[in-house]
C-alpha positions as CSV (number, residue, x, y, z in Angstrom):
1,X,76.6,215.4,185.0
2,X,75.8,212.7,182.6
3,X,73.6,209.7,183.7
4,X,76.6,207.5,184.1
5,X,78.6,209.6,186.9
6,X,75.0,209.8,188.7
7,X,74.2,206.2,189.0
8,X,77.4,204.7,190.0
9,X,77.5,204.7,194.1
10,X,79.9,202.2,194.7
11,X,82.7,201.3,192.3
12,X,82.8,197.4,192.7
13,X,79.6,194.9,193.7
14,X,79.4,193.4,196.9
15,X,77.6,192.6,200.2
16,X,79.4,193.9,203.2
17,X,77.8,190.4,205.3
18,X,80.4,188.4,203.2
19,X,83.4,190.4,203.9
20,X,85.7,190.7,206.5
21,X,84.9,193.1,208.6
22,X,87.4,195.6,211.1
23,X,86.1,197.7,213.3
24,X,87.2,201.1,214.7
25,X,86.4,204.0,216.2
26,X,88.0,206.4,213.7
27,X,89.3,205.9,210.3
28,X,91.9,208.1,208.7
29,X,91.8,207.7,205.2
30,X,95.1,209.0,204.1
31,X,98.6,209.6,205.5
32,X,99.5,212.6,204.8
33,X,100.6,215.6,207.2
34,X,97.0,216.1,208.0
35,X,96.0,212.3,208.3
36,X,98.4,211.7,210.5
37,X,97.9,214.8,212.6
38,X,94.3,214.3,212.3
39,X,95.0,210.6,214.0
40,X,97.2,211.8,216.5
41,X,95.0,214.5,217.6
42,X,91.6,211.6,217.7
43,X,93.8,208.7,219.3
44,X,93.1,210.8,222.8
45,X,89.2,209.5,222.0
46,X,89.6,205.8,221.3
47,X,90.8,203.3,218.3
48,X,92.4,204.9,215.0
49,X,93.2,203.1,211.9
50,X,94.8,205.1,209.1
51,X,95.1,203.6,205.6
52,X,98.3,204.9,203.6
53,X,97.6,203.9,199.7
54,X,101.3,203.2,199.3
55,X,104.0,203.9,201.9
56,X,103.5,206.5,203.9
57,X,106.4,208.7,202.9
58,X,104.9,208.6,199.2
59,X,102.5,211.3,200.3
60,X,102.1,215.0,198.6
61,X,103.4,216.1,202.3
62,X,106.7,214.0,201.9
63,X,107.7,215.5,198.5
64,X,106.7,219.3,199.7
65,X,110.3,221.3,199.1
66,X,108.7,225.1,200.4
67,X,107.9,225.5,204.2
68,X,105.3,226.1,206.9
69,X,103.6,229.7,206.6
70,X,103.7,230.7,210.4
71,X,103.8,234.3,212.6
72,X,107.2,233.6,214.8
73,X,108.9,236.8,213.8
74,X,108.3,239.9,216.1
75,X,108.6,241.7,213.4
76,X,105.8,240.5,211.3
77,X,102.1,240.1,211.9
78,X,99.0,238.1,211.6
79,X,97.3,240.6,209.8
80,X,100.1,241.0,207.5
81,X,100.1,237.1,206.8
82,X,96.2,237.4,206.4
83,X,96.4,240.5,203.9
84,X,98.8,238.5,202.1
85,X,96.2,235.0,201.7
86,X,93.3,237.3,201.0
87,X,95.3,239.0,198.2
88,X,96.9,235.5,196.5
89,X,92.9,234.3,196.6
90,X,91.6,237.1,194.3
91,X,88.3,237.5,196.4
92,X,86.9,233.9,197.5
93,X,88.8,233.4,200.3
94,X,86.4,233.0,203.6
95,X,87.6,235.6,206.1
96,X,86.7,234.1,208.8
97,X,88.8,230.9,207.7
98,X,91.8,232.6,207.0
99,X,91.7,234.2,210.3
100,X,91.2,231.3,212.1
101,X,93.9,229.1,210.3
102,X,96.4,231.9,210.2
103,X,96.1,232.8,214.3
104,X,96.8,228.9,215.1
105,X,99.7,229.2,212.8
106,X,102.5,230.4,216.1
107,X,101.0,227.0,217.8
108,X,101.6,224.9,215.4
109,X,105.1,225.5,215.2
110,X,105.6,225.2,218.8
111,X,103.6,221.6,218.4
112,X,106.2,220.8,216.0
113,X,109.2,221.6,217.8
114,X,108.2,220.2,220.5
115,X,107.9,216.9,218.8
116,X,111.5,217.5,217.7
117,X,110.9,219.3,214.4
118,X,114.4,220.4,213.1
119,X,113.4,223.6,212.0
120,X,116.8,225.2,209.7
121,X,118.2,228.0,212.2
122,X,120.6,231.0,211.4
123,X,123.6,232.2,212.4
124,X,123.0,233.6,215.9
125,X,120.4,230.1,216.8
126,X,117.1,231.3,215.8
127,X,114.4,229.7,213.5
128,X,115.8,230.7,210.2
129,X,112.4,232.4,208.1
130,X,112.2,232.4,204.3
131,X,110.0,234.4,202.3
132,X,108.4,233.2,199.4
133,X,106.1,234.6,196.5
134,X,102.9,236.8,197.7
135,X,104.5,237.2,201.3
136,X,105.1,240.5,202.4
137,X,107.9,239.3,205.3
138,X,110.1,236.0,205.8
139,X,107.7,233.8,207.8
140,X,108.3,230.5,205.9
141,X,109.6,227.7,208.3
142,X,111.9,225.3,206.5
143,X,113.9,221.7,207.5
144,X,117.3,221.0,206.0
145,X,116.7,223.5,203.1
146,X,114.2,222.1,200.9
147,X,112.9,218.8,202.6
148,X,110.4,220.7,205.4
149,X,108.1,217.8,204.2
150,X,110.5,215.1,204.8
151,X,111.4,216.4,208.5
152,X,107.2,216.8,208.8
153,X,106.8,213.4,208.0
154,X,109.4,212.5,209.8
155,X,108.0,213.4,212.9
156,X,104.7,212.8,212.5
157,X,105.5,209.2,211.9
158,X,107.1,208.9,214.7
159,X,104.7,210.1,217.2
160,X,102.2,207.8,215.3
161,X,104.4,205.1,215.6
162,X,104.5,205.3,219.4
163,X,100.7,206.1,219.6
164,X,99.4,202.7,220.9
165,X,96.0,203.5,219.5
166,X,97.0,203.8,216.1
167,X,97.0,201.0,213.5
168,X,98.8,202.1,209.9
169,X,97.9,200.0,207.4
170,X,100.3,200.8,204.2
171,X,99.2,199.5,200.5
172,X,95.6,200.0,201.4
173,X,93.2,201.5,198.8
174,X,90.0,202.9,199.7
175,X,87.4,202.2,197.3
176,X,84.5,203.9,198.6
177,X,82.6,205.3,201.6
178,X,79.5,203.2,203.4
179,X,77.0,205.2,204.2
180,X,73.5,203.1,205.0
181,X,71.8,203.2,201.4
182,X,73.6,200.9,200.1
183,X,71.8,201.2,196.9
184,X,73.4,202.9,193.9
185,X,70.6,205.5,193.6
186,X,71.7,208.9,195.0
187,X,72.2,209.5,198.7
188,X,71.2,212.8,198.5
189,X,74.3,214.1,201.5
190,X,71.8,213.3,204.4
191,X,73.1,209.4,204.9
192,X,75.9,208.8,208.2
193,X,79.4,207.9,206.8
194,X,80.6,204.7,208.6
195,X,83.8,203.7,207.1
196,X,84.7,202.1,203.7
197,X,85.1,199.7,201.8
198,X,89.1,198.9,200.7
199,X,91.5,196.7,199.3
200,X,94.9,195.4,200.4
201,X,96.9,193.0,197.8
202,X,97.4,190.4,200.5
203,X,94.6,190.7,202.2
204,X,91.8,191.9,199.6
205,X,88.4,193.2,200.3
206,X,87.6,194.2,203.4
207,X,85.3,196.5,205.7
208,X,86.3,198.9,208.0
209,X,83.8,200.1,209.8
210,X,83.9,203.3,212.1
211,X,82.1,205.6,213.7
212,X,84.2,209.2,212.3
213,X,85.9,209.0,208.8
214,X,88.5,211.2,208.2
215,X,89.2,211.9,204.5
216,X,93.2,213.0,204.3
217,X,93.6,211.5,200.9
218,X,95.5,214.3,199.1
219,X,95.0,215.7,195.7
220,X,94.6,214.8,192.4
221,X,97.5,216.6,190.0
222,X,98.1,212.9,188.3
223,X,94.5,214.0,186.2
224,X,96.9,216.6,184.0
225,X,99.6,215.1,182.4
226,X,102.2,217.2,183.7
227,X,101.9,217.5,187.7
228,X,104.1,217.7,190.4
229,X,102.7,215.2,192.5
230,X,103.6,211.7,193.1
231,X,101.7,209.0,191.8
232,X,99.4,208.4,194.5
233,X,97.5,211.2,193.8
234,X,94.5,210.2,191.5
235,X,91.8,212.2,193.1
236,X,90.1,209.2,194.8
237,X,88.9,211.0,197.9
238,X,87.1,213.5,196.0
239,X,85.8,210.8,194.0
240,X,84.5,208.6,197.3
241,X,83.6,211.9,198.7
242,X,81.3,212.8,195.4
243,X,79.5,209.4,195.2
244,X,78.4,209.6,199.1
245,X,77.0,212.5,198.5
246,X,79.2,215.3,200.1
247,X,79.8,218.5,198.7
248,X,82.7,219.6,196.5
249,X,83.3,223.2,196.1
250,X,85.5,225.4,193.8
251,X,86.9,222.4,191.8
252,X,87.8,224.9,188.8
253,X,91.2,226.2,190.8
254,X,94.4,223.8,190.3
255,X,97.1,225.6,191.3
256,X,100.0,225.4,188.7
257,X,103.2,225.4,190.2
258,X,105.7,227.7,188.3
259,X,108.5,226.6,188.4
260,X,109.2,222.6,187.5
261,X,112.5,221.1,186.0
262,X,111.8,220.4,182.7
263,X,113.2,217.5,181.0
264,X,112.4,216.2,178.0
265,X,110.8,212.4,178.8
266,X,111.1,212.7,182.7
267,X,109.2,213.4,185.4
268,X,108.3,216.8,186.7
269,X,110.2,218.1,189.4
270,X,109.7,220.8,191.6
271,X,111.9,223.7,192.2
272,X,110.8,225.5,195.3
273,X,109.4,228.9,195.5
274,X,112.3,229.5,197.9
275,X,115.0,229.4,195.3
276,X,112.9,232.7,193.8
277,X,112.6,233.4,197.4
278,X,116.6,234.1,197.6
279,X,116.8,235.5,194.6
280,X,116.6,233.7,191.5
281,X,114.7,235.7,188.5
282,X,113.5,234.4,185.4
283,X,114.5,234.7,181.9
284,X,112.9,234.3,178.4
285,X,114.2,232.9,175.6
286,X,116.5,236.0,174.1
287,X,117.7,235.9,177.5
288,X,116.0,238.5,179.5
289,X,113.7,239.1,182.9
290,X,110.3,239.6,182.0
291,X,108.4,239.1,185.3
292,X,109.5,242.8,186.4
293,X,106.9,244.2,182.9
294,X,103.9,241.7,184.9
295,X,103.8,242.3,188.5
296,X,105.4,244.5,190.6
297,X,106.7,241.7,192.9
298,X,108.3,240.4,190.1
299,X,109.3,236.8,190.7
300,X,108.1,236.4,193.7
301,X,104.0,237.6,192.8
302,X,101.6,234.7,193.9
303,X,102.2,231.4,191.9
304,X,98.7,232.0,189.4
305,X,100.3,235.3,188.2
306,X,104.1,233.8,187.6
307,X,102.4,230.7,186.1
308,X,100.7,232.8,183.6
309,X,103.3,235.0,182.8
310,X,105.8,231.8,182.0
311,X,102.7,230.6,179.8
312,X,102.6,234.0,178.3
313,X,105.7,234.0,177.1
314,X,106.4,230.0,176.0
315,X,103.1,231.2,174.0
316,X,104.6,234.1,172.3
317,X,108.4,232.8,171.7
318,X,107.2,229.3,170.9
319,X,109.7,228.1,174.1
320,X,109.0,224.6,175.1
321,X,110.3,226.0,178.6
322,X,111.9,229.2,180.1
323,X,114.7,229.8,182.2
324,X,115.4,229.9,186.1
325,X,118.7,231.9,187.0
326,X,120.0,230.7,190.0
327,X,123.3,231.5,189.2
328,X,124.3,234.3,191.6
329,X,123.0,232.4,195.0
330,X,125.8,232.0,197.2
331,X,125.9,228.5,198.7
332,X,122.9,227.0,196.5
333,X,123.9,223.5,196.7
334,X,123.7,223.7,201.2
335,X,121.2,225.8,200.8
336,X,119.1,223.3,198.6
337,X,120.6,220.2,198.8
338,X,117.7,218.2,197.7
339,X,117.5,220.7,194.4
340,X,121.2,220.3,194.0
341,X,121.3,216.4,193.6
342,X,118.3,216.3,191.2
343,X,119.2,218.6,188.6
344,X,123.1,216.7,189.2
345,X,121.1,213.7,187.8
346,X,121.0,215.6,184.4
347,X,124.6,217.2,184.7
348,X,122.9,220.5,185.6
349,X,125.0,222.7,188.1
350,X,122.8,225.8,189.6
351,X,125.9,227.2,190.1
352,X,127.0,227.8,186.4
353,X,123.6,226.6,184.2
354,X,120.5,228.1,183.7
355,X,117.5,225.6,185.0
356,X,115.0,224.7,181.9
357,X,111.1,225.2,184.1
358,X,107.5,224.9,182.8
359,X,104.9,225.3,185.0
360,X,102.5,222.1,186.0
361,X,100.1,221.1,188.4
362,X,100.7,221.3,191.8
363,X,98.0,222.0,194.0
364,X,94.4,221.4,194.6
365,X,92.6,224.0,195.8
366,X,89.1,223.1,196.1
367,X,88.0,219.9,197.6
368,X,85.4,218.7,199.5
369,X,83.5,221.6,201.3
370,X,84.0,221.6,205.0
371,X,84.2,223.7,208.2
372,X,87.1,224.5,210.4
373,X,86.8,221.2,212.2
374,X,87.0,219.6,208.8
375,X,83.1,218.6,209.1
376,X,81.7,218.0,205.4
377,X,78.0,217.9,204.7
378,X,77.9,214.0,205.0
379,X,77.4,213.6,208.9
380,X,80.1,211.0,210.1
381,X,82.7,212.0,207.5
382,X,85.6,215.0,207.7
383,X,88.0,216.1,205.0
384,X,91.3,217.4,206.1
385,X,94.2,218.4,203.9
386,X,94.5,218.6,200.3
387,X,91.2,217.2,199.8
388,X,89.4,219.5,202.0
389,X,87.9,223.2,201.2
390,X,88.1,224.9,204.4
391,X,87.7,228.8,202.4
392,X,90.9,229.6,203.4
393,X,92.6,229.5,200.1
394,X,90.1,231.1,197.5
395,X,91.2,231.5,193.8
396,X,94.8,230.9,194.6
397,X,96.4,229.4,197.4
398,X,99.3,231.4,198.9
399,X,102.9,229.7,199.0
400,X,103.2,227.1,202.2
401,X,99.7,227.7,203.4
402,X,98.9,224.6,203.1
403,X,101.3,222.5,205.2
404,X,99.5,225.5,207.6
405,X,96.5,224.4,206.7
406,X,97.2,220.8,207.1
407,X,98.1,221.2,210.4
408,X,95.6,223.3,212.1
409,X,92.8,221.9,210.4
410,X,93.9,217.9,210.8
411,X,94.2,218.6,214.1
412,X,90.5,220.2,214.6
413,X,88.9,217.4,212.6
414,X,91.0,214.4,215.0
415,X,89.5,216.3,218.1
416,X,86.2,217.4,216.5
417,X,85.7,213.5,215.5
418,X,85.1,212.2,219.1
419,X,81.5,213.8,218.6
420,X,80.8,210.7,216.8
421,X,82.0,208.3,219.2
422,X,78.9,208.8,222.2
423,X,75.6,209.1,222.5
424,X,73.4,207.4,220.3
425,X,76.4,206.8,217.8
426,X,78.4,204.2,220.0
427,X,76.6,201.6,217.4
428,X,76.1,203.2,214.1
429,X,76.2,199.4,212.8
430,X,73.6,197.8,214.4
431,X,75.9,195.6,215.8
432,X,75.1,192.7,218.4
433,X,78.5,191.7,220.2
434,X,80.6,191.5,216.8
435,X,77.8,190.3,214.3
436,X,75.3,191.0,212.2
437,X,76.8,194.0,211.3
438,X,74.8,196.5,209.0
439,X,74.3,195.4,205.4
440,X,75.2,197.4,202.6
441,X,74.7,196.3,199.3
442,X,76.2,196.8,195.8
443,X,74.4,195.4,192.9
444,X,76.3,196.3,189.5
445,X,75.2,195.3,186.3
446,X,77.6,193.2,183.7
447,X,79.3,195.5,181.6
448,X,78.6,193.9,177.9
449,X,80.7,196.4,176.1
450,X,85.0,195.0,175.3
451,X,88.1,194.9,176.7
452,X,89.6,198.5,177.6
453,X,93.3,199.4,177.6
454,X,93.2,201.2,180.6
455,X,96.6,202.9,180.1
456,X,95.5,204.4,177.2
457,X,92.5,206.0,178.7
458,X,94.6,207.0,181.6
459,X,97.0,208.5,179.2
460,X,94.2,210.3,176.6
461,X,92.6,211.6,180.1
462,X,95.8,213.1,181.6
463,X,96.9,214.9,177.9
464,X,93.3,215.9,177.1
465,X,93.0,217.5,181.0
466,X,96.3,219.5,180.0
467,X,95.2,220.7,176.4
468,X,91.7,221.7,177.5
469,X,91.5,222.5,181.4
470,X,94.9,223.7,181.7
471,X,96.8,227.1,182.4
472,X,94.7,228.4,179.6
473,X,90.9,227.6,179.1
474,X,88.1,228.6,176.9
475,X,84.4,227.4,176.8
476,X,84.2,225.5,174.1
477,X,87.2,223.5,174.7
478,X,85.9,222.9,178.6
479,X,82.5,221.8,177.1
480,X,84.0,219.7,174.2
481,X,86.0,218.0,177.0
482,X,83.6,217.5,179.2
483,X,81.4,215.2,176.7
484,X,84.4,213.5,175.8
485,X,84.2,212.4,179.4
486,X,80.6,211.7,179.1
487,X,81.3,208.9,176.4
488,X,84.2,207.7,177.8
489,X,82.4,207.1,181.1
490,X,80.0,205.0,179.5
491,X,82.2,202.1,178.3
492,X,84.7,202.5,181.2
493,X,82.6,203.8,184.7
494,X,80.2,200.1,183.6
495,X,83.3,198.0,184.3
496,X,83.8,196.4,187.4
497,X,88.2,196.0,188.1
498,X,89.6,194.1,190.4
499,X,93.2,195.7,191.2
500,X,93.7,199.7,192.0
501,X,94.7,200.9,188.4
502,X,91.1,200.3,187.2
503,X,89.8,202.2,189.7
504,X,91.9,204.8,190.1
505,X,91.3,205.2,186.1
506,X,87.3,205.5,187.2
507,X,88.1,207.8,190.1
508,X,90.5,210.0,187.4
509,X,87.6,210.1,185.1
510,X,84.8,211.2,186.8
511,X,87.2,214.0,189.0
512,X,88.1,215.1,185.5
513,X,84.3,215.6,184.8
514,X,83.6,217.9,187.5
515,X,86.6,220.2,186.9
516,X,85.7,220.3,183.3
517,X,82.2,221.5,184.6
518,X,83.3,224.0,186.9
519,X,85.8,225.6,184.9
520,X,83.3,225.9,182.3
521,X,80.5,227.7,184.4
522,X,82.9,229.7,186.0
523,X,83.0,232.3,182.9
524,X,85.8,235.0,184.7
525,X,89.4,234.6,185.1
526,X,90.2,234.6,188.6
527,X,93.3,232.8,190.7
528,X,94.3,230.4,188.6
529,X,91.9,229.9,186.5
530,X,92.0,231.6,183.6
531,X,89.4,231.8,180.6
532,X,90.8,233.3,177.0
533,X,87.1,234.1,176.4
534,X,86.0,235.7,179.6
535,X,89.5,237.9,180.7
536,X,88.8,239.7,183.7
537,X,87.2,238.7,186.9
538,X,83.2,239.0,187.4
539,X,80.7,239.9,189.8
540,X,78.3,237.5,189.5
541,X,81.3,234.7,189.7
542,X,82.1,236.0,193.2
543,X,81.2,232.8,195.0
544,X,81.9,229.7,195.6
545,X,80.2,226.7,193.7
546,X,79.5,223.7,195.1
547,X,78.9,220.2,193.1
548,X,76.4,217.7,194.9
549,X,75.9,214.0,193.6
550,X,72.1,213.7,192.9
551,X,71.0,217.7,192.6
552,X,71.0,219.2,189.0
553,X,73.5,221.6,188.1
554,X,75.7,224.2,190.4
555,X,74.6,225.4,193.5
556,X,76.2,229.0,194.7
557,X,77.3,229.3,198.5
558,X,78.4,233.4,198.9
559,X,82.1,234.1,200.2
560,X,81.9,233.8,203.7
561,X,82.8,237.0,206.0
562,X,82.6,235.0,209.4
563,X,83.5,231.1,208.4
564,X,80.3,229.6,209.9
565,X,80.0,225.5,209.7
566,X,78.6,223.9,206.8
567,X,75.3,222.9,206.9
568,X,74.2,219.3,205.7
């Protein structure tokens, strides 16, 4: 990493003496399906605040059209469901984790419904199962069609709202984690997290401090200009998580959805992997199926393989887009309702049109290294979600895992988090009564270097992610890219903003850095990522990587056969 990306700790200057200052037991930064479940599961233990950047229902979780991966059916299995993950991840998923996520999977639906989940039923009563691409049997949970993660939400908010231990505070941006430094020299992962720094408009800066942090802040898609995901998600756990000195591992796999509306000048849209699910195939340009000559599961192969095959042939037919043939499913517009009134937006009918898609970024699939109790190697601070890198999905995450994922691990991490709230932690601060809390300091030089138009580096960053570190990748492009970042950093990470679109522009910047650098030591193609100069998958690749703030270079952690914790 270049100097710059090393040096910055903390993204604004301050002392934390001259701030207001809140105090909690557990923060939840994020409020998503994980941060809310992780703050439902730690509001047993004591006081939980959790910070939504926006609203609430603007999470990744609230837009999610596929389902919940789960083992209801008699007729499948667990070890089907955990043949099928190991397969999608092309060799780094951790057994051990996919075990353990995949065996919770039957309780977590139960949890659901008994919260009044309205899980979509068939004909005779019974949980209606879909099957989606890289599942070997219908086991996919849906609400209402395609809004599972509106009916999720839905419910979770509820239960939060009636949780009298729970504070939500919406339009609150994180800006960084405390940890006791305070300095903006390297923390080396050893320091206690104990809370963060954040901003509300009204409000403005102000300290939280608490004894757990939970890190539920989503992904980062918005780094490549064409994504799925809404505009909330910048990256900025991974970035907090980076400069306090935790672990990020296997930052080179973004998950490319395939299969996203494509309209000239608007914004991607999803079209669910369930569409493919009941039957939709895929046609070129001159009209015909082509996923049949790539994988034997045709359409419904695991998302890197259908991505790539799309690519392949947009490449080859010079196609700004190919086609999705929904034309023949019975019902489409009940079936998918939410589908049905988008594509009505640009007089499509699914009924009688072919649907233009492109692939684009969807999903995350590194993150922050943690355990199965979402523990990360910065004591104090847990990663759930998105954001988090249980193992569990490897190269390639397997369709509606990760609502799975969500779930079981946000609920680990919101029970596991009480270990932080005895012994000799009941006053990480320092405090006597409610002053003198700990100081942390931020000292920031003056930036003597112009104005910046920050939306046109957002803009350059997000087109220059998707030319160089996108479906298709070579080294020299990655590297090229990556020093781009370098001197971009220089005259933007030295400025000190006062509002969230600088710093989300900082957060985007350096996240965009670190994939760069993974995806050009990882010299393979594996999941989805995929080098043009390095075709097949390698040996010596078969690992995970792991990026540290304040070590030199890459360090290698081997697959893990048995999912042990991490180790700080």
């Amino acid at each position: 990493m270049d100097g710059i990306f090393e040096q910055r700790r903390y993204l604004i200057p301050f002392r934390s003496i001259l701030l207001p200052q809140i105090f909690t037991d557990t923060l939840v930064i994020g409020a998503g399906s994980a941060g809310l479940r992780a703050a439902l599961a730690a509001s047993k233990h004591g006081d939980v605040i959790v910070l939504a950047k926006a609203d609430a229902p603007q999470s990744n979780s609230a837009w999610a059209q596929g389902g919940i991966a789960a083992v209801v059916d008699a007729a499948d299995s667990t070890d089907a469901h955990f043949r099928d993950t190991m397969s999608a991840g092309a060799g780094l998923c951790d057994e051990g984790a996919v075990r353990s996520i995949i065996e919770a999977g039957s309780g977590i639906v139960e949890y659901l419904l008994s919260l009044g989940f309205r899980a979509d039923q068939n004909g005779s009563g019974s949980i209606s199962l879909g099957r989606e691409g890289g599942h070997s049997h219908r086991r996919i949970l849906h609400a209402d069609g395609d809004a599972t993660g509106r009916e999720l939400m839905r419910v979770l908010l509820d239960g939060v709202e009636r949780e009298p231990n729970i504070r939500m505070f919406d339009r609150c941006f994180a800006l960084d984690l405390l940890t006791p430094q305070g300095s903006n020299g390297p923390t080396g992962g050893t320091a206690q997290c104990l809370g963060a720094i954040t901003h509300h408009p009204q409000y403005g800066l102000q300290v939280i401090w608490a004894k757990a942090t939970i890190l539920a802040s989503g992904g980062a898609g918005v780094v490549w200009r064409e994504t799925t995901n809404p505009p909330v998600a910048t990256g900025d756990g991974l970035a907090m998580a980076f400069r306090a000195g935790a672990a990020l591992a296997d930052l080179a796999f973004m998950q490319f959805h395939p299969t996203t509306l494509y309209v000239a000048g608007a914004s991607r849209t999803l079209i669910s992997e369930a569409v493919r699910g009941e039957g939709a195939y895929l046609l070129d340009g001159n009209g015909n199926r082509f996923m049949q000559q790539v994988h034997e599961l045709g359409e419904l192969a695991p998302r890197d393989i259908v991505s790539h095959g799309i690519a392949d042939v947009i490449s080859s037919q010079g196609l700004a887009h190919v086609w999705l043939d929904a034309r023949h499913i019975p019902n489409f517009s009940a079936r998918f309702p939410g589908i049905a009134q988008t594509l009505a937006k640009f007089d499509l009918d699914a009924s009688q049109d072919l649907i233009p898609v492109n692939p684009a970024a969807h999903y995350m699939v590194g993150g922050v290294q943690t355990d199965l109790h979402g523990r990360t190697t910065v004591p104090g601070l847990y990663a759930v979600g998105e954001v988090g890198s249980t193992g569990l999905h490897g190269a390639n995450r397997l369709a509606s895992n990760s609502l799975l994922e969500a779930l079981v691990v946000g609920e680990r991490a919101g029970e596991a988090a009480s270990e932080m709230l005895s012994g000799e932690n009941t006053n990480p601060w320092g405090v006597i009564g409610r002053s003198g809390p700990l100081r942390v300091i931020s000292d920031i030089p003056i930036s003597d270097h112009g104005e910046l138009d920050l939306s046109d580096v957002r803009s350059s960053l997000r087109s220059a992610m998707w030319r160089n570190v996108g479906l298709v990748r070579t080294g020299s492009r990655l590297r090229d890219v990556a020093e781009m970042f370098d001197f971009w950093a220089r005259y933007t990470l030295d400025k000190i903003f006062d509002a969230p679109s600088g710093w989300e522009v900082q957060n985007m910047l350096l996240v965009g850095s670190l994939i760069a650098r993974a995806a050009a030591w990882r010299e393979e193609s594996r999941g989805c990522h995929q080098r043009q100069d390095f075709g097949q998958p390698s040996e010596r690749f078969n690992a995970h990587d792991v990026w540290t703030r304040g070590q030199s270079g890459v360090t290698i952690r081997e697959v893990d056969l048995k999912a042990t914790a991490c180790e700080a």
